[in-house]
GURO-604885 format. One line per 5 residues: their letters; for each residue x, z negated, y of N, C-alpha, C, CB. Coordinates in pm, 1 decimal. Glycine has a CB too. Example, Ala and Ser with C-alpha at 12.3 -4.5 7.8 and 13.67 -1.06 7.14 Angstrom:
# residues 2
as = 1319.0 -780.0 -569.0 1230.0 -780.0 -450.0 1320.0 -780.0 -330.0 1130.8 -904.6 -447.3 ~ 1285.0 -708.0 -225.0 1367.0 -714.0 -106.0 1290.0 -787.0 3.0 1408.4 -572.5 -59.8 $
END
This chain:
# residues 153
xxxxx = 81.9 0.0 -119.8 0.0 0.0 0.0 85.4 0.0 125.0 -92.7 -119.2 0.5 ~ 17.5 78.5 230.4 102.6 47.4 355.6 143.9 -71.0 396.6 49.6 83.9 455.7 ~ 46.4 -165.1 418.6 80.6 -266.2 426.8 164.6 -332.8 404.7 38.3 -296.1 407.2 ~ 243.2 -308.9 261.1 326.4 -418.1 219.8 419.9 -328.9 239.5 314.2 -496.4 83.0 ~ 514.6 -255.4 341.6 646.0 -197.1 391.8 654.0 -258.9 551.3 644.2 -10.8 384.1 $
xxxxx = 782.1 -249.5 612.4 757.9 -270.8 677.3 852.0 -118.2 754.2 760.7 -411.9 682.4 ~ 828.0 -143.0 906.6 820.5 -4.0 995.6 964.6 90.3 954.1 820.8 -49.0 1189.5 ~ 1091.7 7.5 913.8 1210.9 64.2 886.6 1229.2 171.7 746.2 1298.2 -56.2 878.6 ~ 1126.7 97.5 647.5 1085.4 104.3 484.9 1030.8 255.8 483.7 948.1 -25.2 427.5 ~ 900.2 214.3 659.1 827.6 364.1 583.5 880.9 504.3 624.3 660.2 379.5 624.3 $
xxxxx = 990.8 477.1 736.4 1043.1 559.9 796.3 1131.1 613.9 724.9 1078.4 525.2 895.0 ~ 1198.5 530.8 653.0 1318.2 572.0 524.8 1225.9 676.7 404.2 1386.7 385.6 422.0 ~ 1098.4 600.9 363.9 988.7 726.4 265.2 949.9 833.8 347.2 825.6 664.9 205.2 ~ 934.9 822.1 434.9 884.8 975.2 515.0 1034.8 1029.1 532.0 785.3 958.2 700.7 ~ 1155.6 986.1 579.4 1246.8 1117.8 574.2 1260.5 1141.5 421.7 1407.6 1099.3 651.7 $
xxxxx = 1282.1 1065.6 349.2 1323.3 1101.7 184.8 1166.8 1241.8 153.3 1303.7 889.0 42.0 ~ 1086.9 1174.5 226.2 984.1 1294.3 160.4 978.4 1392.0 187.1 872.7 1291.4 163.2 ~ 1020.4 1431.3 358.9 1036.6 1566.9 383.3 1151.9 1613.3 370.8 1000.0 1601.2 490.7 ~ 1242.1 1528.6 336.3 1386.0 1601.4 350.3 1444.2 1744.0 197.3 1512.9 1432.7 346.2 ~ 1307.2 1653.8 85.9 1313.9 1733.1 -51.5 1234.4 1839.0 -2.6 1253.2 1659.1 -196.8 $
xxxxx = 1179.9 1924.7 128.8 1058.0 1955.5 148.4 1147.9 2139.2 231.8 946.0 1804.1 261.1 ~ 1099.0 2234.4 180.7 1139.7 2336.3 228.1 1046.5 2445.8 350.3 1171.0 2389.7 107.7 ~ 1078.8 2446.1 440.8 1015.1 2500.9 566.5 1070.7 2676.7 575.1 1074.9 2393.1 716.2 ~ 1005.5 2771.6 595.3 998.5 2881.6 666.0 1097.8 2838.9 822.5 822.9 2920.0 683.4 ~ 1186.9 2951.9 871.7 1239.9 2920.8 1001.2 1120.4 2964.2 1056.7 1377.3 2987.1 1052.9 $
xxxxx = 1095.9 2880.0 1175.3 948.6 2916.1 1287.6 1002.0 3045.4 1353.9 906.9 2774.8 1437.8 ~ 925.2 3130.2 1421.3 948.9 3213.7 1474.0 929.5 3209.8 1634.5 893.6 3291.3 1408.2 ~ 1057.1 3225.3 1731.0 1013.1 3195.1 1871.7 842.3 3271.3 1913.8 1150.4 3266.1 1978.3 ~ 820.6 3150.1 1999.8 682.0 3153.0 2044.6 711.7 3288.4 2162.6 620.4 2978.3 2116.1 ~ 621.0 3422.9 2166.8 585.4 3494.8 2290.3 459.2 3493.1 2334.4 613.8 3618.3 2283.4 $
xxxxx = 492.7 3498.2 2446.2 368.4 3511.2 2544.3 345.6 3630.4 2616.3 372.8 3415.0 2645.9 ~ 214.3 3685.0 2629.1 215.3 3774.2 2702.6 112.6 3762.7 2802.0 214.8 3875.6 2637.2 ~ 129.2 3779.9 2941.9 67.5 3757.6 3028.0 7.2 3882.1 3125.0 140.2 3672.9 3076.9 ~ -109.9 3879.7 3129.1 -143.2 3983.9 3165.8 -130.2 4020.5 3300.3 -242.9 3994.3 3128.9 ~ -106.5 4115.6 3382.9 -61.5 4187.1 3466.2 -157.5 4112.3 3616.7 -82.9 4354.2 3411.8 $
xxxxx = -104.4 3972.4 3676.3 -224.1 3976.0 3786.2 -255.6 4093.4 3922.0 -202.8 3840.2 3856.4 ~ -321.6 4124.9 3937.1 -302.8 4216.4 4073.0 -295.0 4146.0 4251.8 -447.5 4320.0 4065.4 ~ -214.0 4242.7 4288.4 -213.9 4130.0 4403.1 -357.2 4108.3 4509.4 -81.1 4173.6 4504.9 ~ -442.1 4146.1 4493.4 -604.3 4183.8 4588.7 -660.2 4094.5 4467.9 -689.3 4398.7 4611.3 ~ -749.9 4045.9 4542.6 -899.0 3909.1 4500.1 -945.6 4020.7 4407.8 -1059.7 3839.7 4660.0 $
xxxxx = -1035.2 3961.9 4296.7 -1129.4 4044.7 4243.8 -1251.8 4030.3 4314.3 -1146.4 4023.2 4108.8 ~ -1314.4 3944.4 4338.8 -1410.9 3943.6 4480.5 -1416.2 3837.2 4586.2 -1550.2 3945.6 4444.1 ~ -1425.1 3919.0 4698.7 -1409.1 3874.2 4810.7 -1512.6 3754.2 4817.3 -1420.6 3981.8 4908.8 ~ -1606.5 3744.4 4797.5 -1781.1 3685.7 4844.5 -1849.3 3683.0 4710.0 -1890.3 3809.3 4964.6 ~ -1908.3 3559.7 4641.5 -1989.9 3503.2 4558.5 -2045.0 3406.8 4629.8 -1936.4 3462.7 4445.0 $
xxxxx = -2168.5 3469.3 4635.5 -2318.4 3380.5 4627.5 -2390.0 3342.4 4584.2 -2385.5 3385.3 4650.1 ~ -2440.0 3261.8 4506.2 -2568.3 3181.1 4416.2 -2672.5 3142.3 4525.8 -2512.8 3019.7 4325.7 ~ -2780.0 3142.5 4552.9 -2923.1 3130.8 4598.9 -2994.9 3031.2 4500.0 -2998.9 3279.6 4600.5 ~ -2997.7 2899.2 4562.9 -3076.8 2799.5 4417.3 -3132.0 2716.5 4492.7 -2977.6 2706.0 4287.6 ~ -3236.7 2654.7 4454.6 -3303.1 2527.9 4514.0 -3278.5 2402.3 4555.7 -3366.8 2499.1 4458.4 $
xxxxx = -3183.1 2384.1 4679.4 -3097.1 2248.3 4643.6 -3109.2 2190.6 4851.3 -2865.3 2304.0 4549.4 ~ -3075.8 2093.0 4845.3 -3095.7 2056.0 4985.5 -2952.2 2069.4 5038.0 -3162.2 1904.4 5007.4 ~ -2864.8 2043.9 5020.4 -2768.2 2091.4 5081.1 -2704.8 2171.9 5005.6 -2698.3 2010.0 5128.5 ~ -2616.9 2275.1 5051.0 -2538.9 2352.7 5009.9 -2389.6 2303.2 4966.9 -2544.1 2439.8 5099.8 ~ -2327.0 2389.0 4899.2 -2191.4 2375.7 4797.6 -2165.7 2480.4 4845.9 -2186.4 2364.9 4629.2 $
xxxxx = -1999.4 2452.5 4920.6 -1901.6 2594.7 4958.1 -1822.3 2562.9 4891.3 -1840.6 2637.2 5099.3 ~ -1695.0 2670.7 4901.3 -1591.7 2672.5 4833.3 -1519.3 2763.0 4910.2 -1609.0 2699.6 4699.3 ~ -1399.8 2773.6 4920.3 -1330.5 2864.3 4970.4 -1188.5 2896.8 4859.4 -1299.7 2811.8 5120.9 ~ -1167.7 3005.7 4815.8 -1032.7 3006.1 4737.3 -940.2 3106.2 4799.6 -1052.0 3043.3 4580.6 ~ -803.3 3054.4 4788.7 -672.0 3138.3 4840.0 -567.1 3164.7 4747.0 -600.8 3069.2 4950.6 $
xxxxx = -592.5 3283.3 4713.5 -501.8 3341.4 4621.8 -347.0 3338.8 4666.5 -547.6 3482.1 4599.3 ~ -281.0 3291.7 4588.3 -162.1 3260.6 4623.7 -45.5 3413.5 4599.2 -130.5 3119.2 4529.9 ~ 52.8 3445.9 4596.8 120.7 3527.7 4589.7 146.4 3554.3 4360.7 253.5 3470.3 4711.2 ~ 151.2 3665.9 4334.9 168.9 3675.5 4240.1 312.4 3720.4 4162.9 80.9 3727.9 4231.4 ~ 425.3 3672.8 4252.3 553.3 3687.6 4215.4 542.6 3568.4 4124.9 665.2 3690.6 4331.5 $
xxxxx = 625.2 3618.2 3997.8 697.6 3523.0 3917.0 804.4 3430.6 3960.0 748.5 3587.4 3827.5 ~ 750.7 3278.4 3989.5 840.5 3200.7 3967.4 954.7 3126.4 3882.8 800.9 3167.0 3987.8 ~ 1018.0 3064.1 3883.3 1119.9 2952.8 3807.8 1143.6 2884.1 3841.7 1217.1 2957.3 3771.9 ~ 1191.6 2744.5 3770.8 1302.0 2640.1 3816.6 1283.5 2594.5 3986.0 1465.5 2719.4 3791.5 ~ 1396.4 2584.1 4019.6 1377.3 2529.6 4159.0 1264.5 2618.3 4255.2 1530.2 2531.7 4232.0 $
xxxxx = 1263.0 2750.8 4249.4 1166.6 2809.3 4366.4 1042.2 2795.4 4312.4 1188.0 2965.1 4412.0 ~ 967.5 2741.3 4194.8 829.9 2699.9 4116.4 811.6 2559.4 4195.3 844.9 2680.7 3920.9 ~ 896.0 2485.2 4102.2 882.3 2365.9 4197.5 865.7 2335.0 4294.6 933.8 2316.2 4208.2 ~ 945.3 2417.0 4421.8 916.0 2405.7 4536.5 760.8 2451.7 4642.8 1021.0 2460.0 4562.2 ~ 793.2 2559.2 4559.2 609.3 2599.8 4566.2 520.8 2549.7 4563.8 551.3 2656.2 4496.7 $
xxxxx = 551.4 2508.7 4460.4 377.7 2411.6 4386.3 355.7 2249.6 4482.5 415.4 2337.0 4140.7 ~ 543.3 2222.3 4528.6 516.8 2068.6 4612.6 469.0 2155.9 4742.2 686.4 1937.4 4646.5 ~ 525.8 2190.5 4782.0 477.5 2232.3 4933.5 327.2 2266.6 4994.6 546.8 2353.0 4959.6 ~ 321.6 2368.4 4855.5 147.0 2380.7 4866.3 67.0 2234.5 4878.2 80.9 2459.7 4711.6 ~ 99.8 2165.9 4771.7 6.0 2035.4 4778.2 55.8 1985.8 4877.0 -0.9 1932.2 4663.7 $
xxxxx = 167.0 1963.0 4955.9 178.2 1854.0 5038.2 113.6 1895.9 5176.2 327.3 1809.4 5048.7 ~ 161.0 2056.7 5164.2 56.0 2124.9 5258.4 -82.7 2115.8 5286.6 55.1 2227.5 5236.1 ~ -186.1 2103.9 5194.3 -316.9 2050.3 5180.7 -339.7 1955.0 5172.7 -373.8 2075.8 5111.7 ~ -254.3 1859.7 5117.0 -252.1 1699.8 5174.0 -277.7 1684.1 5325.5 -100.9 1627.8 5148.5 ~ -186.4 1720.2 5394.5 -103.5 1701.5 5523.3 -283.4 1713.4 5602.1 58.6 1857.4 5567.7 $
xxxxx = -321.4 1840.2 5600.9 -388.2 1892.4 5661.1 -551.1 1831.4 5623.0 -347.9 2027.0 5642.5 ~ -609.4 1877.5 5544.5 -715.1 1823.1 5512.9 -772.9 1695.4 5392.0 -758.7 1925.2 5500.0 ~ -648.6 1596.7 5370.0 -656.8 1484.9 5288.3 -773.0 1407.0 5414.4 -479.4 1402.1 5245.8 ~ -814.8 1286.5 5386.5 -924.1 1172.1 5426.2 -793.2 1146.7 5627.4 -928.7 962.5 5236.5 ~ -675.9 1135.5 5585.3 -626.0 1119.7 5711.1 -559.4 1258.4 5766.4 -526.9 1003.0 5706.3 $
xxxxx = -581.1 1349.0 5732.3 -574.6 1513.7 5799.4 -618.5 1516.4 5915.7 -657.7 1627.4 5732.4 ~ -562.8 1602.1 6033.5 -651.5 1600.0 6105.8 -741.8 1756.3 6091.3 -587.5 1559.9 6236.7 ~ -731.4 1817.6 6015.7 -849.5 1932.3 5961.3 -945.1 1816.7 5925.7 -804.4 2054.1 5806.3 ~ -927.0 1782.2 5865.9 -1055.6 1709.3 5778.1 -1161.3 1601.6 5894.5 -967.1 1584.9 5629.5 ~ -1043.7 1534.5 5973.9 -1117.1 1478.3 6087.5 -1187.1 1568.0 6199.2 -1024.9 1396.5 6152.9 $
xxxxx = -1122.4 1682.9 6179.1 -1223.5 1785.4 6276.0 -1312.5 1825.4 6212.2 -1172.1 1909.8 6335.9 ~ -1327.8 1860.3 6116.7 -1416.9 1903.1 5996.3 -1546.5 1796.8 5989.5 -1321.1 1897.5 5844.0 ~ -1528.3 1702.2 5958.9 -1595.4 1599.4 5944.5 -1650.5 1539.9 6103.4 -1503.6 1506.4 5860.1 ~ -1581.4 1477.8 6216.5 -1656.6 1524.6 6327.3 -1745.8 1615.7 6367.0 -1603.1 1542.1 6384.4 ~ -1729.3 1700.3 6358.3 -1805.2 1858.5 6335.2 -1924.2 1846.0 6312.9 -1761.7 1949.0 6218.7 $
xxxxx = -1939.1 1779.1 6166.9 -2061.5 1792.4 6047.4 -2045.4 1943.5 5987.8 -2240.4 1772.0 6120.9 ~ -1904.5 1985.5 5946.8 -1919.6 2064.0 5906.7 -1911.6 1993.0 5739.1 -1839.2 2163.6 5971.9 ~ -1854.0 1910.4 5730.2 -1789.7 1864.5 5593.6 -1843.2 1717.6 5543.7 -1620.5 1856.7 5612.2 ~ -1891.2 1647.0 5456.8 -1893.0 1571.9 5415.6 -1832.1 1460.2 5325.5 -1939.6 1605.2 5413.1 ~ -1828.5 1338.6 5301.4 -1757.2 1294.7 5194.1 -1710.5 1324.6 5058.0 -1795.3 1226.2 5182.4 $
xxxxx = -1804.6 1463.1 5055.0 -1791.9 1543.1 4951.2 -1660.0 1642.8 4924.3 -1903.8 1612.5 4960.9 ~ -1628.5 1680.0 5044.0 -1494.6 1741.0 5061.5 -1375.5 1706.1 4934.7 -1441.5 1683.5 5209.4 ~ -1344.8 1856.5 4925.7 -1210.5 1857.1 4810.5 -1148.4 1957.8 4829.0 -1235.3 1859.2 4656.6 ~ -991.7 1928.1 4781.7 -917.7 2080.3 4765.6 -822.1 2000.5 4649.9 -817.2 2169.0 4938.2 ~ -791.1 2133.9 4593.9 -680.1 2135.4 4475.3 -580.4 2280.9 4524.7 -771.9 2158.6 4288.0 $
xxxxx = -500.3 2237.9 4457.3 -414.6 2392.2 4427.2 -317.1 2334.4 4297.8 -292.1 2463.7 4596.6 ~ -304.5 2531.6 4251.7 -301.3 2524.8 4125.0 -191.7 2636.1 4128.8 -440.8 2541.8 4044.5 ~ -39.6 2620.9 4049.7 65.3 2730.2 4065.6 39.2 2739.3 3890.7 251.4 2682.8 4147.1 ~ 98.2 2831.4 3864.6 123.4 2860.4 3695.3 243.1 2997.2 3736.5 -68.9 2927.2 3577.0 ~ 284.6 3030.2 3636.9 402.6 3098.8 3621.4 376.0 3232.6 3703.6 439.1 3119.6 3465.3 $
xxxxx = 207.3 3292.2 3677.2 244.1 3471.5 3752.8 135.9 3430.4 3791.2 265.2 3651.6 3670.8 ~ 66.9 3352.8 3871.5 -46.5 3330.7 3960.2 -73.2 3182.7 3999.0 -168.0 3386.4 3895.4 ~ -150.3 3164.0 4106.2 -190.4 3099.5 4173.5 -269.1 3045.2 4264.6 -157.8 3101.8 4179.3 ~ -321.4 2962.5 4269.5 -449.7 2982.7 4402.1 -463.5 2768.4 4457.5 -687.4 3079.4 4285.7 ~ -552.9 2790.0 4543.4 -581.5 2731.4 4634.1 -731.6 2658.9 4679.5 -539.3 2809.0 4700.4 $
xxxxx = -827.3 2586.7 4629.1 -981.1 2593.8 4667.5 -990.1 2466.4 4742.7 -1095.2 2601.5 4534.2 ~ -1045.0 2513.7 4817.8 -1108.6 2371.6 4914.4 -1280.3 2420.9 4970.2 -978.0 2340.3 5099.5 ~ -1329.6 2277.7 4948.9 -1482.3 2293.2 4924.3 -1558.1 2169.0 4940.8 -1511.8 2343.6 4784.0 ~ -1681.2 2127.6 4942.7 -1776.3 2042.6 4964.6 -1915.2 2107.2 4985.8 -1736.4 1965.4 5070.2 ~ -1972.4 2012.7 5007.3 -2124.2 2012.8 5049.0 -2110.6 2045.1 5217.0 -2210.1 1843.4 5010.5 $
xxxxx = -2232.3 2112.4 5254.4 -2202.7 2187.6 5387.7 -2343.1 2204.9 5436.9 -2118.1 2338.5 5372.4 ~ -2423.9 2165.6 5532.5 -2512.7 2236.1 5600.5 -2490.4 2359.8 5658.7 -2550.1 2170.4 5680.8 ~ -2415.8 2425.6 5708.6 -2376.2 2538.9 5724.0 -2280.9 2628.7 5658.6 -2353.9 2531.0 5810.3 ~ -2295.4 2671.4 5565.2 -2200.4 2732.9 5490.8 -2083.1 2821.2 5556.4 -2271.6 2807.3 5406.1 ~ -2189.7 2966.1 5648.9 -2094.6 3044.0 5709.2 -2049.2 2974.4 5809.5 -2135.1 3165.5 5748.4 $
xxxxx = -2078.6 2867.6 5856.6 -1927.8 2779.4 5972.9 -1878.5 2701.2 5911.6 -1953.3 2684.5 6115.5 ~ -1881.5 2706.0 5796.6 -1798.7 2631.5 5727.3 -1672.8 2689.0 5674.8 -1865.8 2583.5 5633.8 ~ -1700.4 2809.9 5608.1 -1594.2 2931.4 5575.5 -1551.2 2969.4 5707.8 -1658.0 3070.0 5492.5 ~ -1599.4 2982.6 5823.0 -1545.7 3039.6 5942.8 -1437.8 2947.6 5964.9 -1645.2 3053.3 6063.6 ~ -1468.3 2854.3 6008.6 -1364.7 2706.0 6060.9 -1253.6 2696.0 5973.9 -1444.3 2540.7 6047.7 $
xxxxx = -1309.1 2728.2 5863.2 -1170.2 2685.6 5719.6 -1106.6 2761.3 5751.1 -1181.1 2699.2 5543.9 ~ -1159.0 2921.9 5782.3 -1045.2 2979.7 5777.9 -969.2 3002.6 5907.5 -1065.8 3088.0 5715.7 ~ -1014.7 3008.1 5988.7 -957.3 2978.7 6088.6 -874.8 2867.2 6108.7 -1030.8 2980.9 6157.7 ~ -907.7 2747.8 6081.9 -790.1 2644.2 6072.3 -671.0 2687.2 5943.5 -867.8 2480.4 6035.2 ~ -697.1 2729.4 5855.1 -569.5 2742.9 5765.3 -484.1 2867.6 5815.4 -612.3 2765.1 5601.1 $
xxxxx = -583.2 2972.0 5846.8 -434.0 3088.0 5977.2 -369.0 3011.8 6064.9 -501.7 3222.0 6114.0 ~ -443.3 2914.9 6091.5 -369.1 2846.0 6204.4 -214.2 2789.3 6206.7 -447.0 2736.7 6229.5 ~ -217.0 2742.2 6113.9 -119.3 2674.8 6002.3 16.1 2742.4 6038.4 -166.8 2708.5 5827.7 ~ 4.8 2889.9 6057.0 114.9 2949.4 6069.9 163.6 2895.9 6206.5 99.7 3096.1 6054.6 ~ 117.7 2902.3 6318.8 153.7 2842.7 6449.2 204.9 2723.2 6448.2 55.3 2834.4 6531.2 $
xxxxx = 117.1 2613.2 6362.4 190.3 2495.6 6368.0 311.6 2413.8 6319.4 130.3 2448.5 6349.1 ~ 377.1 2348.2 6419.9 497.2 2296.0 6315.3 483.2 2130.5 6279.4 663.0 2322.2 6395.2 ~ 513.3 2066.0 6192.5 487.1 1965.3 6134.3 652.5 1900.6 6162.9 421.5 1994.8 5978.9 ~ 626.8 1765.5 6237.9 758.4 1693.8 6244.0 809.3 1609.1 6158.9 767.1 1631.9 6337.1 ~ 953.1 1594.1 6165.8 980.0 1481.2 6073.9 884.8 1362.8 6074.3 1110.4 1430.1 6102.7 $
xxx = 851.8 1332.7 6197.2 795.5 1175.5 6183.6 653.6 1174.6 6141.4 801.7 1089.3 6328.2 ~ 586.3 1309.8 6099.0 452.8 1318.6 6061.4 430.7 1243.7 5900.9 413.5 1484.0 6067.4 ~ 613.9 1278.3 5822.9 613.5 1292.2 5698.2 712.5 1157.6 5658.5 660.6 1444.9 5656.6 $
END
């Protein structure tokens, strides 16, 4: 019974058991990834449903160069710290947003890197949908103008 070994005992029967034990060499794992294109597949999805407030979303396709190693990494922090910075609970997007009434406590964003694609969604509940997508996007072009100081971070 198991029981009566103790943790060194059973470790010694499990190598003795596989070691009499003959394996096939594995064959390296491939992947194949399919070709992303660099253009959205659609611009605008709408659902029409019975609900009192509305659900936006906004997504930003990220660049579809293959990353690695240090320039992946760097990517993937920057993006998030980037959407942190800006529209986290102490953002000041989010405090304009939310002043506004464009945005609610409902408010979210993620971003997401993987090896040959990437993207970006930020979203909530919205009484106004199209000033809601307007403002978003307009504040995230903005982004390019602004510079962020050491002492912000």
């Amino acid at each position: 019974m198991a029981g009566n070994f103790n943790p060194e005992q059973m470790l010694q029967m499990i190598k003795e058991n596989q070691s009499g034990k003959k394996f096939d060499k594995l064959e390296d794992i491939q992947r194949f990834y399919p070709e992303e294109p660099e253009e959205v597949a659609k611009k605008e999805n709408e659902q029409v449903m019975p609900v009192s407030v509305a659900k936006c979303t906004i997504g930003i396709k990220e660049s579809v160069e293959e990353l690695e190693g240090d320039a992946f990494i760097k990517k993937d922090l920057l993006q998030d710290m980037m959407l942190t910075y800006y529209f986290s609970k102490s953002g000041q997007f989010y405090e304009e947003l939310y002043q506004q009434n464009i945005i609610d406590s409902s408010f979210y964003f993620e971003t997401n890197l993987e090896k040959n694609f990437g993207y970006s969604i930020l979203g909530g509940n919205t009484d106004d949908p199209d000033k809601f997508v307007e403002k978003l996007k307009h504040l995230l072009l903005s982004t390019n103008e602004r510079k962020i100081s050491e002492e912000d971070f």
